[in-house]
Each structure stands twice: as structure tokens, then as C-alpha cells.
C-alpha positions in Angstrom: 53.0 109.6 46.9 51.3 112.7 47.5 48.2 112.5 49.9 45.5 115.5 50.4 42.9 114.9 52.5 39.8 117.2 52.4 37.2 118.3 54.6 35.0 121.4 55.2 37.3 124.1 57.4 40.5 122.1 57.4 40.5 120.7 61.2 39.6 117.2 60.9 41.5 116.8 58.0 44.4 117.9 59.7 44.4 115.0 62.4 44.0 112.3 59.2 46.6 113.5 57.5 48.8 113.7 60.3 47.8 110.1 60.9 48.7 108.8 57.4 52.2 110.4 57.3 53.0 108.8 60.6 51.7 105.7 59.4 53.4 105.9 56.1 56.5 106.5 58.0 56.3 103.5 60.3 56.2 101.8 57.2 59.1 103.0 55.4 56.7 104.7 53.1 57.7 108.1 51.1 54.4 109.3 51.3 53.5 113.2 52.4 50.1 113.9 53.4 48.3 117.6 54.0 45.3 119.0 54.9 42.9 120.8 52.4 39.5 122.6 52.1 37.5 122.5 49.1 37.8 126.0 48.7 41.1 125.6 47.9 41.2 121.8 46.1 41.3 123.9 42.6 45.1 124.9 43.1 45.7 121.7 46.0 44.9 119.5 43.0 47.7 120.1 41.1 50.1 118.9 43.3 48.8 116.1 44.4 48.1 112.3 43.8 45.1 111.0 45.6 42.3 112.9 47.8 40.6 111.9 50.4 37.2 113.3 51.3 35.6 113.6 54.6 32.7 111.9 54.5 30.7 114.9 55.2 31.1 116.2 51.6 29.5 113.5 50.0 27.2 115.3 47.9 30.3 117.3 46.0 32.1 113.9 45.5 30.7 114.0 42.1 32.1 117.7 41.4 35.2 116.7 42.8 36.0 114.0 41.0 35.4 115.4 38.3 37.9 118.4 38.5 40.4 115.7 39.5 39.8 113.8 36.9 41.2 116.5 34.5 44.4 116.2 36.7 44.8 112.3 36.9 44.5 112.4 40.5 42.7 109.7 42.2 39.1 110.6 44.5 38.1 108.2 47.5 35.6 109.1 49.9 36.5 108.6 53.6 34.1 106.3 55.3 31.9 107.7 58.4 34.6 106.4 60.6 37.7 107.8 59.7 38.3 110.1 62.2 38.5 107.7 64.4 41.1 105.4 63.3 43.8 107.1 65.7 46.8 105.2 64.2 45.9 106.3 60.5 46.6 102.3 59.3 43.0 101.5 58.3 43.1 105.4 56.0 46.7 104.3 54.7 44.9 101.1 53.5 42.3 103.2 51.4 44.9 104.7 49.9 47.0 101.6 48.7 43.9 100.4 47.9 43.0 103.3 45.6 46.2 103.5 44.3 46.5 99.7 43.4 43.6 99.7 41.3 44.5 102.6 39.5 47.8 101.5 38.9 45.7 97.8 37.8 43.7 100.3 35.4 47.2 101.8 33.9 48.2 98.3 33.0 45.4 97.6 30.9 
């Protein structure tokens, strides 16, 4: 699975996908995770799966799941505390989580 996570300048999305991977790895997980900006989530889009957005950007949540929605790739907005989980488990759950439902909504 391909994770991007998104945030204004690319910093703090840098330490959460950082997180995940590590995470993901302890796990066994083939997952890769990056860091984005929403400048360029036009072209990140197309290679990845699921993005997760800084809670920050909130009010383009609706524009940005819109244009991923075009791409089949999943949206979920990071809660105000997700720069602090340090061990990126509780953001790796969001993810499943995500990604279980959509694969629920596949099924049907």
C-alpha cells in the first residue's frame, strides 16, 4: 500500500510518514509512506493509495477528495493529535481502518 501524507510545507508530514513506514515495518507490513504538500497532491495523487491530511487543511478536505476521488484513492483527515503519536501505531490504524472500509465498499 502506498501512503502519502499531506500537510502545508511538507515538515510535519515528514515525521508521520516516517512513523507509519516504521510502524508498517514492525509489522511485517509492505507499506511505503511519503511526505506531500498540496501544491503538489495533483501529480502525488497518481501514485498513491490513501492520503492523509494534516488536520490543519481541513477546509480543502472537500477539494481534495474530490480530485482523489477521480483517482480511486482513499482521503482521511488526520485528527488534531497526530503529530504526536511518536510510534506512528495509532496513524497506521487510520489507515487499515480506511482501507478496510473501502475494501467492505468494493465487496458490495
Amino acid at each position: 500500500m502506498r501512503i502519502l501524507v499531506v500537510c502545508g510545507a511538507g515538515a510535519s508530514s515528514t515525521f508521520v510518514a516516517q512513523r507509519v513506514r516504521h510502524a508498517a515495518h514492525d509489522r511485517g507490513l509492505p507499506y511505503s509512506a511519503a511526505a506531500g504538500t498540496v501544491r503538489s497532491l495533483p501529480i502525488d495523487l497518481d501514485a498513491v493509495d490513501i492520503v492523509l491530511v494534516g488536520p490543519h487543511l481541513a477546509p480543502d478536505l472537500e477539494r481534495i477528495r474530490q480530485d482523489a476521488a477521480t483517482r480511486g484513492v482513499r482521503v482521511v483527515l488526520l485528527p488534531e493529535d497526530a503529530f504526536t503519536d511518536l510510534t506512528g501505531t495509532r496513524t497506521l490504524a487510520l489507515v487499515e481502518e480506511a482501507m478496510g472500509a473501502r475494501e467492505s465498499a468494493d465487496t458490495i
